[in-house]
N, C-alpha and C positions, 0 to 999 in steps of 0.2 A: 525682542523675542529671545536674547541670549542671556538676557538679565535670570537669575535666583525668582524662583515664585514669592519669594520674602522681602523681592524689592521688584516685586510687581510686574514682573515679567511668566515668560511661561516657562523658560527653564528650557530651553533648548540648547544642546551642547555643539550639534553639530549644524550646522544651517544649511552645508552643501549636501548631506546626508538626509535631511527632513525634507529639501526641493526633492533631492532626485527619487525618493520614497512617493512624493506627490505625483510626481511624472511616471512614476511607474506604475501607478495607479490607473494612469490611463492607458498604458501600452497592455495592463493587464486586462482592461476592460475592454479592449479592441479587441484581442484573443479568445477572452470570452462571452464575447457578445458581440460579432461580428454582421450582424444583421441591424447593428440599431446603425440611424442616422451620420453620428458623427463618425463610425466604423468606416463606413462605406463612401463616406466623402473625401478622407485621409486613405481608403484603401487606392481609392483611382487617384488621385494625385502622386501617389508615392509608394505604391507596393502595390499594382493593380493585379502583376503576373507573378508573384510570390510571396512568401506568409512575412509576417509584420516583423518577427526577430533574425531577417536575411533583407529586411529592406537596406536601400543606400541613403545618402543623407541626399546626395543630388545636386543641381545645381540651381543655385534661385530660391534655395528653399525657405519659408517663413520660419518668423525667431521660434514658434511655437513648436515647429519640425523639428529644429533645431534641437530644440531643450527634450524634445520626447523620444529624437534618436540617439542624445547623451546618456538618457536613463537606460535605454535601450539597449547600449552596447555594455553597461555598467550591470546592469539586471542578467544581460544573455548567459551569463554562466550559472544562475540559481535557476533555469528553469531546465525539466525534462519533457522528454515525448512519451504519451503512453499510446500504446498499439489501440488502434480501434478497427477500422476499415482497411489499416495500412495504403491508403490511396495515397498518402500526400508525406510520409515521413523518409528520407533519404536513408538508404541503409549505412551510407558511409560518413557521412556528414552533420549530419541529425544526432542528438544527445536519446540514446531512444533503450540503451542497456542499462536496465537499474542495480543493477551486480558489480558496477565499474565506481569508481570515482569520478570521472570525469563524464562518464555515462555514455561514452562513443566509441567506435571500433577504428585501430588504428587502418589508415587504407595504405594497403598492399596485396602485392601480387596483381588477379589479371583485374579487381575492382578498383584500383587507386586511379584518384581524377574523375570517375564518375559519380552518377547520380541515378546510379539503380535505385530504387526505392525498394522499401522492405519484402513487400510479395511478391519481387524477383527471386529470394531465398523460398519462394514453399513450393511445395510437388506442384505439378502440373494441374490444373483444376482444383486443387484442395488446400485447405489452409490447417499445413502441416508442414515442419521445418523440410528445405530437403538435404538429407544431413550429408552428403556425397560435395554436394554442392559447395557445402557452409564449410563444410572440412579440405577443401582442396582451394578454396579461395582468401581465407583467413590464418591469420596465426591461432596457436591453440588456444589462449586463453579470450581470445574473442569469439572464435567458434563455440567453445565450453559457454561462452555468456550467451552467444543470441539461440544457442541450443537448450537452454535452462527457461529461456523465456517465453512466459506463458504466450499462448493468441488465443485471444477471444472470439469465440464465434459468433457474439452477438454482434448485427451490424450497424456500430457506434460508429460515428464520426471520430478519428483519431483526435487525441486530445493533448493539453498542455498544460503542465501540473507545474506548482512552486516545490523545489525542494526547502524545506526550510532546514538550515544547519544546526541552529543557536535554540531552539524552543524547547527541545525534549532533554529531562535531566536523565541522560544517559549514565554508568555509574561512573566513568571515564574521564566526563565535564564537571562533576558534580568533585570528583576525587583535585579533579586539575583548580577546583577553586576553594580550596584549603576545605572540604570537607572528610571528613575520616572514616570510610567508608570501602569496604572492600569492590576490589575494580571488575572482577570478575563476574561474566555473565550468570546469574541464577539459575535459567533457564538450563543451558549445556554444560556449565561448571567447567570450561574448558578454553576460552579466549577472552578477553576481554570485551566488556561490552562499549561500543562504540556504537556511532550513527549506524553505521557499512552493516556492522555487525549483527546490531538488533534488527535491521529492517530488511537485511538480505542474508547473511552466512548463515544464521542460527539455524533457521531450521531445516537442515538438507535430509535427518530422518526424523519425523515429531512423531507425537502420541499424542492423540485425544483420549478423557477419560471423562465419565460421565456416571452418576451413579443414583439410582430410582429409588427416592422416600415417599412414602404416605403423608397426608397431612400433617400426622403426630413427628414426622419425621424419622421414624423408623426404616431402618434396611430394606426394599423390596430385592433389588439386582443393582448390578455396575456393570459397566463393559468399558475396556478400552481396544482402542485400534491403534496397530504403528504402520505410516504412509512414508514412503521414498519419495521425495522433491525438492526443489530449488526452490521454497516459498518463505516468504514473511513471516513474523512472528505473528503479524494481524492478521495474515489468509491464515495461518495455522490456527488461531483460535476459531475465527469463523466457520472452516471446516468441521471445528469439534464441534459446533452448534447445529452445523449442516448435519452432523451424522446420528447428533440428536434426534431433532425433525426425522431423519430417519427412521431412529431406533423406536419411534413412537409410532409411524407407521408400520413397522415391523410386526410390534406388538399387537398392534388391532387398537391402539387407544386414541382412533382417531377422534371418535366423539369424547372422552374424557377430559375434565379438566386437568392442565395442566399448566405449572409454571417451570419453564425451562431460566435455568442463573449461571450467568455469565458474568468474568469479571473485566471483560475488554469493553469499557463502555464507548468505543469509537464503533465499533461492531454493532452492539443493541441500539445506539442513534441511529445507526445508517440500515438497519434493517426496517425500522420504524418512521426515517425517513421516506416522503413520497418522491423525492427527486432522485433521477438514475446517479448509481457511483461509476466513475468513470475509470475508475484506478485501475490495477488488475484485482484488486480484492474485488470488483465489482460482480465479476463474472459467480464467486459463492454469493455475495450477497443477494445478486437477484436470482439465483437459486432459492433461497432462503426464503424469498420474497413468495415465489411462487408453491414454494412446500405449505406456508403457512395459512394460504387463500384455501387449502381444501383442512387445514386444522384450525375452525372457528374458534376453538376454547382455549387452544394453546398460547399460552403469554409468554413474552423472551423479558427479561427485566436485570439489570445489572445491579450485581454486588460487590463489594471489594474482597480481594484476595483473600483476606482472610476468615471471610466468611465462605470461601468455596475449596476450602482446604482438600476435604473429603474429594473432590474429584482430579485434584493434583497429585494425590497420593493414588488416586486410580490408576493414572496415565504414566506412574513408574513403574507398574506392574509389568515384569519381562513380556515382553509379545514377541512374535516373529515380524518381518516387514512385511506388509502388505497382508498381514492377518487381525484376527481380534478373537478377543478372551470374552465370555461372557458367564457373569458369576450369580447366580441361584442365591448362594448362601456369603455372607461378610467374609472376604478374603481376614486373616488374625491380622496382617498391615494395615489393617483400615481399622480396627477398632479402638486404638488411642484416637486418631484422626473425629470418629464417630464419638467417641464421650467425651469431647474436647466441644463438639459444635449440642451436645446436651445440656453444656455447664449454663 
């Protein structure tokens, strides 16, 4: 299996790396699909009273255990927790802050040694940080984390996500393997763009911008909004779609055709997906989901970037935070942009 495909092998470099990828294949598939057969048979054997990545190896255990809690303990640190129901994720032990690097809060003060779980931090009856609480029990920069993080009110079973480190050409990885390319995030023009970065720092104040052509493509309106949060680069685009769907309601053009363009094609799959997301971007998405059931004609369809120039140049229009601009007639910023996408 280690041989060159040129001498008739399959070219495998590492062989402890391809098992234990095999084996985590199945520790993934106990997690996610905890009702099938062979889930439930390994759960009472060997993790009947706790979730599969806090299991022990145990004593007496088959080679098969064996090998799946090697992958196990070797996997535990690429996975996170995302909030759902919060019934079952430890607040202090649990990998469950996606703002952190290591994605846990350090445990100190009166929480260290336990196993509060997460909906010990929310008010009384409601699921809402209780920030008294979270500020007198943490240090600041973990308070600041589990105070920035979204909860969902939909009531999702808490979930368990892969982070993956190595797949997305950030400009940072892309710079670090001889290519020559500036390292600086586009988006904010102000830190580097890295994993951390792109999928958590970037966007603490965005702007969506959006702007209304006719068929021919002509001018109707633009609007942009600028939002204050601790969200994604992917919630932030999804948002600007959500405010779309809006703005088409606003307008009255529910029965109208229309096609809404987007260039975040993780966003337009997952809206057009039928299966729930479970991330925190889920929470817009099945928003989106539900705008779009009462706009039969409206289409969401994804383009590349630089076919949607015109609404990136919308969304640097100065706005106030937690305001929006809405333009009648072609801001003069936007008309290079507009005879650019005429050529």
């Amino acid at each position: 299996m280690s041989y060159t495909k040129s001498k008739g092998g399959l070219g495998f470099r590492n062989l402890h790396g391809f098992n234990i990828a095999l084996l985590g294949k199945h520790i993934w598939n106990f997690m996610r699909n905890p009702d099938s057969l062979v889930a439930k048979v390994f759960k009472e054997r060997y993790f009947s009273d706790k979730h599969v990545l806090k299991a022990n190896k145990g004593q007496g255990s088959s080679l098969i255990w064996t090998g799946l809690w090697q992958a196990k303990e070797e996997l535990s640190s690429g996975f996170r927790r995302v909030l759902g129901n919060v019934e079952s994720i430890a607040a202090t032990t649990d990998p469950w802050l996606r703002n952190k690097t290591d994605f846990q809060v350090e445990q100190v003060q009166m929480y260290e040694g336990r196993d509060e779980k997460v909906a010990s931090l929310f008010m009384p009856g409601e699921k809402k940080w209780n920030t008294t609480l979270v500020r007198h029990n943490f240090v600041q920069e973990d308070a600041d984390a589990i105070l920035e993080t979204l909860i969902p009110q939909r009531d999702v079973a808490d979930q368990v996500v892969w982070v993956h480190e190595n797949v997305v050409p950030v400009r940072w990885r892309l710079s670090s393997r001889g290519i020559r390319i500036p390292i600086t995030c586009p988006m904010c023009e102000t830190d580097v763009e890295h994993m951390l970065h792109l999928f958590y720092d970037c966007a603490k104040v965005f702007s969506t911008g959006m702007v209304l052509r006719n068929h021919e493509g002509q001018f109707l309106a633009a609007k942009t909004k600028k939002l204050a949060g601790e969200i994604s680069v992917v919630e932030a685009e999804a948002e600007g779609i959500m405010e779309a769907l809006s703005w088409i309601m606003d307008m009255g053009k529910q029965n109208d055709e229309v096609i809404i363009e987007s260039d975040t094609k993780l966003n337009v799959d997952a809206i057009a997906c039928q299966k729930m997301n479970f991330l925190e971007v889920g929470e817009i998405i099945e928003t989106c989901k539900q705008m779009l059931s009462n706009l039969c004609r409206v289409l969401i369809i994804f383009v590349r970037k630089n076919a949607n120039r015109v609404a990136h140049e919308v969304a640097k229009i100065p706005c106030l935070v937690n305001s929006h601009n809405v333009f009648t007639f072609s801001p003069t910023c936007l008309l290079e942009a507009l005879s650019y996408d005429c050529l």
